[in-house]
N, C-alpha and C positions, 0 to 999 in steps of 0.2 A: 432871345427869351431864355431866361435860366429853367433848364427842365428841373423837373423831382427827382430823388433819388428812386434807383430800380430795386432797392433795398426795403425799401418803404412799405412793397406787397407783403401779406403775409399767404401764403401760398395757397388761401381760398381765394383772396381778391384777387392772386395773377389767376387762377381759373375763370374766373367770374370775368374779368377785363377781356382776356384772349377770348372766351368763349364768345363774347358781344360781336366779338369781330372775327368772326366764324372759328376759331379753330379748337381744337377738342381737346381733354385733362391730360392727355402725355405732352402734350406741346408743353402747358406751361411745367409739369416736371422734368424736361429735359432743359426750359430755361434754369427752373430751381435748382437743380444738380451742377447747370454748369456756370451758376452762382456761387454756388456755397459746399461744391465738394471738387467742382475741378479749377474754381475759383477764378474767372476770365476776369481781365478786367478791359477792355473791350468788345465791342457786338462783332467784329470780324473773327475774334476770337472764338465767339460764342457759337457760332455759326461751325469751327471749324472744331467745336465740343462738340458736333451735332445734331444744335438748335438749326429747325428748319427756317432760310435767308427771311422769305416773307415774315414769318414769325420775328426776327432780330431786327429788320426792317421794322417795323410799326413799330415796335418799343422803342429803338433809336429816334424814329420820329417823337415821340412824345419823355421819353426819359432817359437818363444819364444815369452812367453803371459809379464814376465815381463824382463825387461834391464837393469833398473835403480834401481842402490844401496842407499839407504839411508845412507849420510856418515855421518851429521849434522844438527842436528833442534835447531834453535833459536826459542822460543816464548816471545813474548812481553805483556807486562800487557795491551795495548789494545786489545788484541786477535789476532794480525798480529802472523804467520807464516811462518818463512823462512828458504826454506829445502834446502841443497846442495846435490846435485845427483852426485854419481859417476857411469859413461857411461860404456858401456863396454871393450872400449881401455882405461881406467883407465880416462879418462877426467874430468872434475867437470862443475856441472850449477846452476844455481842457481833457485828456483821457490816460489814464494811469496804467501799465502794465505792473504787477506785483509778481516774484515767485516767493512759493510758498513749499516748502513739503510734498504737499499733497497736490501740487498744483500750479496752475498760471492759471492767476484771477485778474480780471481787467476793471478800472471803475471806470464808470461812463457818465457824462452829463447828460441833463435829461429839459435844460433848459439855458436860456442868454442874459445869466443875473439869475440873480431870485429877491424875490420878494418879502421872504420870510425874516427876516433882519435881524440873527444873532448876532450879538452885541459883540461876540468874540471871533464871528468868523469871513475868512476872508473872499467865501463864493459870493455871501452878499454884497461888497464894496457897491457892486454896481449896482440898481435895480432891474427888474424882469425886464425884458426888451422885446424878448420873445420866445413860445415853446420851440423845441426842438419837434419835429417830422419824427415818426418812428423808424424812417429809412436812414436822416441824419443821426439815430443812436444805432441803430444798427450800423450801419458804415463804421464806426468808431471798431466793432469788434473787431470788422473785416479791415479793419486797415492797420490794426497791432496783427492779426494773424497772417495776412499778407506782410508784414515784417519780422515774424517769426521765419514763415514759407523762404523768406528771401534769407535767412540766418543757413540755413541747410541743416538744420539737425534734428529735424524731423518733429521738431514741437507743436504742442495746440492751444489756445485757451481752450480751459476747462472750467473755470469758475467765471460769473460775474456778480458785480457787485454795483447794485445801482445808487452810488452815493458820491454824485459827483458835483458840478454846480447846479443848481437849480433846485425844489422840490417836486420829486418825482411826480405824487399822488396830484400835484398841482395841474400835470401833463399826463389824467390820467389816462385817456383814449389813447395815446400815440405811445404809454408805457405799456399797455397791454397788448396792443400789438407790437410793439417789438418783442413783448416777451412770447408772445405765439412765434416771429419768426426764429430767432436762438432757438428755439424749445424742439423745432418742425425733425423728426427722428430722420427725413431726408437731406439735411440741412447740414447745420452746426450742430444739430443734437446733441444740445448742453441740458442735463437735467433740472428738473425744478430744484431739487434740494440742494443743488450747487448754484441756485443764485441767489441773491437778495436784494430786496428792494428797503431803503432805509427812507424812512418820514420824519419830520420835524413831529407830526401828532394831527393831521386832517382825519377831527373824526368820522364824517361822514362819508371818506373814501377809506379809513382803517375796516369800516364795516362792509363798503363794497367789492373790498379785497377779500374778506372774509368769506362773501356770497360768492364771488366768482368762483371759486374752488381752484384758486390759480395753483396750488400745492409749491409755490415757491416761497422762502422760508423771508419774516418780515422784523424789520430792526425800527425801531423807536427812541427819537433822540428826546432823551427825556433831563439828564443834565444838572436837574436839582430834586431836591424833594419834597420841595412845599411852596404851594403860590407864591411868595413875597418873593422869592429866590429866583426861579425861572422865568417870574416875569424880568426880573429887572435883567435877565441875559436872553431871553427869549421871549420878542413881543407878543408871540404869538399866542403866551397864555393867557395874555390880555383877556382873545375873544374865545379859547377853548382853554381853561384851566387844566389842573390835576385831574380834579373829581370827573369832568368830560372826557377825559383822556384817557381814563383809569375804565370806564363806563366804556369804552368803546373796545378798545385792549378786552376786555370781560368779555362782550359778544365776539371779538376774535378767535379766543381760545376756545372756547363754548362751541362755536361753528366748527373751527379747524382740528382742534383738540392738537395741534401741533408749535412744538416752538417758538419762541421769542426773545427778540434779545432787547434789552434796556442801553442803549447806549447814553454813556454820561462822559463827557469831558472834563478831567479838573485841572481847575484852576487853581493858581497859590491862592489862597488865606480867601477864597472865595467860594466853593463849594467844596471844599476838600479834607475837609476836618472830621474828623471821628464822629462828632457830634453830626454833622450832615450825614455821615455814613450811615449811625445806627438811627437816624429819622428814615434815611431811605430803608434800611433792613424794617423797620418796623413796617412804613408803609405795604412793603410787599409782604410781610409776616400778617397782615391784615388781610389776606385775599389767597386763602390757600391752593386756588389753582393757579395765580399768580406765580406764588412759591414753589411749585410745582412743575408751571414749564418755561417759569424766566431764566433770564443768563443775563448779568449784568457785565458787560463790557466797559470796565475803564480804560478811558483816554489819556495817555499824555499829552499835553497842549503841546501846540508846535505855535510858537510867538510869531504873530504876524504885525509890520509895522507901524500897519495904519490904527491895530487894536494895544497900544502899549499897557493899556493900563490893565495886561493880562497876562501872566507870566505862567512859566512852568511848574505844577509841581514838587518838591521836592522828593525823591527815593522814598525819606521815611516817611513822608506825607502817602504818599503811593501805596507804600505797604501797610502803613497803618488802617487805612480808607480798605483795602481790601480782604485783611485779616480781619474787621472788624464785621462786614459781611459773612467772611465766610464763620466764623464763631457764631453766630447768627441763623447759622445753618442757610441760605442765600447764595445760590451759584453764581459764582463773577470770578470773570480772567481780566489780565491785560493786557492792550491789545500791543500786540507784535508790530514795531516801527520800521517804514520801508523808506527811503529815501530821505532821511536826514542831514546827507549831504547835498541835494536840491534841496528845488524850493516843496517843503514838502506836505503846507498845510494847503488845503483844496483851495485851488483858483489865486494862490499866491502866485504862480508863474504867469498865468491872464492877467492880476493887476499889476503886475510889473512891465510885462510888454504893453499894454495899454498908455501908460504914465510917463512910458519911455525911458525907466527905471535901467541903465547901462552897469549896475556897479556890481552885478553877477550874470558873468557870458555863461551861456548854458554849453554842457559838457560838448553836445553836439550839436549840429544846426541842421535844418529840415531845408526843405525848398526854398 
């Protein structure tokens, strides 16, 4: 029998489970500690962290400390890392290590395919197959920091970044607890405001994020700026347009009163043009709390095969698109590229090993 991951508790539920089966709240914080700060990755281990035997006993009976196979690592001459995990129904995910300045940010998938079906990107190739367990996203962090741990230089994730394959909000019970166990200050103690959760645009979970008071900071791939546009590269506006999108984003900020970011991808001669620009500047110049606490994040496309008829923007395309915001008065960057020498747009290296695609060996190879 394939057990669950022990990753998967968020450290109410390991109290609540242990306790069913007699034992009391330091038990399960001495499993938690020697999870996630002395990091076992065995119950013999755990045990010699000192978790009491019975206590590492019954969890062993019923769950598994690791899940996820190391099937593929790419490293790039910026320091990017990107692992493909093999699940334990044989599935694959992909999980990115970034460094940054201010940091070691991880993205994580949060699902097997997605559903969502941007016309330009390459997590959709597959469809949903199925959500991710909040213990299988969780594992993902712990298994770039147990490959930190194993570097010797004393490194940590510090940031994450939930914009991997799948639609998060989609998975959204299993996202919120994993963002309870990252978050736990006995734990990984990664703060709210060092993570993100990125959505294609589910309004009715943009506003449940809102209520929870998750205080961790929310990105919205928004891409065009007007219906005719976003639909034809993102079905999803099909059944929630602009105007529902824009309606939901409203009661987000209103609730949280906290940041947002706009992310948009462009494409050559397809949303990239001055003219989309100052549509998109105006749309948010119409919504002055909008204007107030958005950040529009532009995209370089990274060309992925199977989407050819989608090409990079050029420099001045790039700069134009951006000075025309910011004249606008409109906060927008753009974003900083990490692994350009892999495969480096999301779930490019999943549908390559899938396809059985041999014509880029990755830098390095996993199990």
């Amino acid at each position: 029998m394939k057990k669950p991951s022990l990753y998967g508790f968020t450290q109410e539920q390991l109290e609540a489970w242990l306790g069913e089966r007699g034992h009391r709240k330091f038990h399960a914080m001495q499993v938690w500690e020697s999870l996630y700060r002395k990091r076992v990755s065995s119950f013999p281990a755990m045990v010699e962290a000192g978790v009491k035997p019975e206590v590492a006993r019954i969890l062993e009976e019923a769950h598994a400390i690791g899940t996820l196979e190391e099937h593929t690592r790419q490293e790039s001459v910026d320091g990017t890392v990107k692992f493909l995990f093999r699940l334990l129904d044989g599935n694959l995910i992909e999980t990115v290590l970034m460094k940054h300045k201010f940091g070691l940010s991880v993205c994580v998938t949060t699902q097997v395919g997605c559903n969502i079906g941007c016309s330009f990107c390459a997590s959709g190739l597959l469809a949903k197959s199925r959500d991710l367990t909040a213990g299988e996203i969780a594992e993902q962090i712990m298994r770039v920091q147990l490959f930190l741990d194993e570097a010797g230089a004393g490194q940590r994730v510090s940031h994450i970044v939930v914009m991997g394959i799948g639609e998060p909000f989609d998975n959204y019970t299993h996202l919120m607890n994993f963002l309870s166990i990252v978050q736990h200050p006995k734990g990984l103690a990664i703060g709210p405001r060092h993570i993100t959760v990125s959505t294609s645009g589910l309004t009715a979970k943009i506003r449940d994020f809102a209520d929870s008071d998750a205080q961790v900071n929310l990105a919205v791939s928004l891409h065009a700026p007007n219906n005719e546009l976003r639909t034809r590269i993102m079905k999803i506006n099909k059944a929630l347009p602009i105007e529902k999108l824009l309606e939901s984003i409203d009661y987000y900020l209103e609730r949280t009163r906290r940041r947002i970011t706009l992310e948009y991808i462009l494409l050559a001669d397809v949303n990239d043009r001055r003219e989309e620009a100052q549509e998109l500047a105006d749309l948010i110049r119409s919504r002055p709390q909008l204007l107030k606490l958005a950040n529009v994040n532009l995209i370089p496309y990274n060309p992925v095969d199977e989407h050819s008829q989608y090409q990079r923007s050029t420099l001045e395309a790039i700069n134009g698109f951006y000075d025309t915001l910011k004249k606008n008065g409109v906060s927008a960057s753009v974003r900083l590229e990490h692994g350009a020498d892999i495969d480096a747009a999301c779930g490019q290296l999943r549908s390559k090993q899938l396809r059985g695609d041999e014509d880029k060996e990755p830098v390095a190879a996993g199990v």
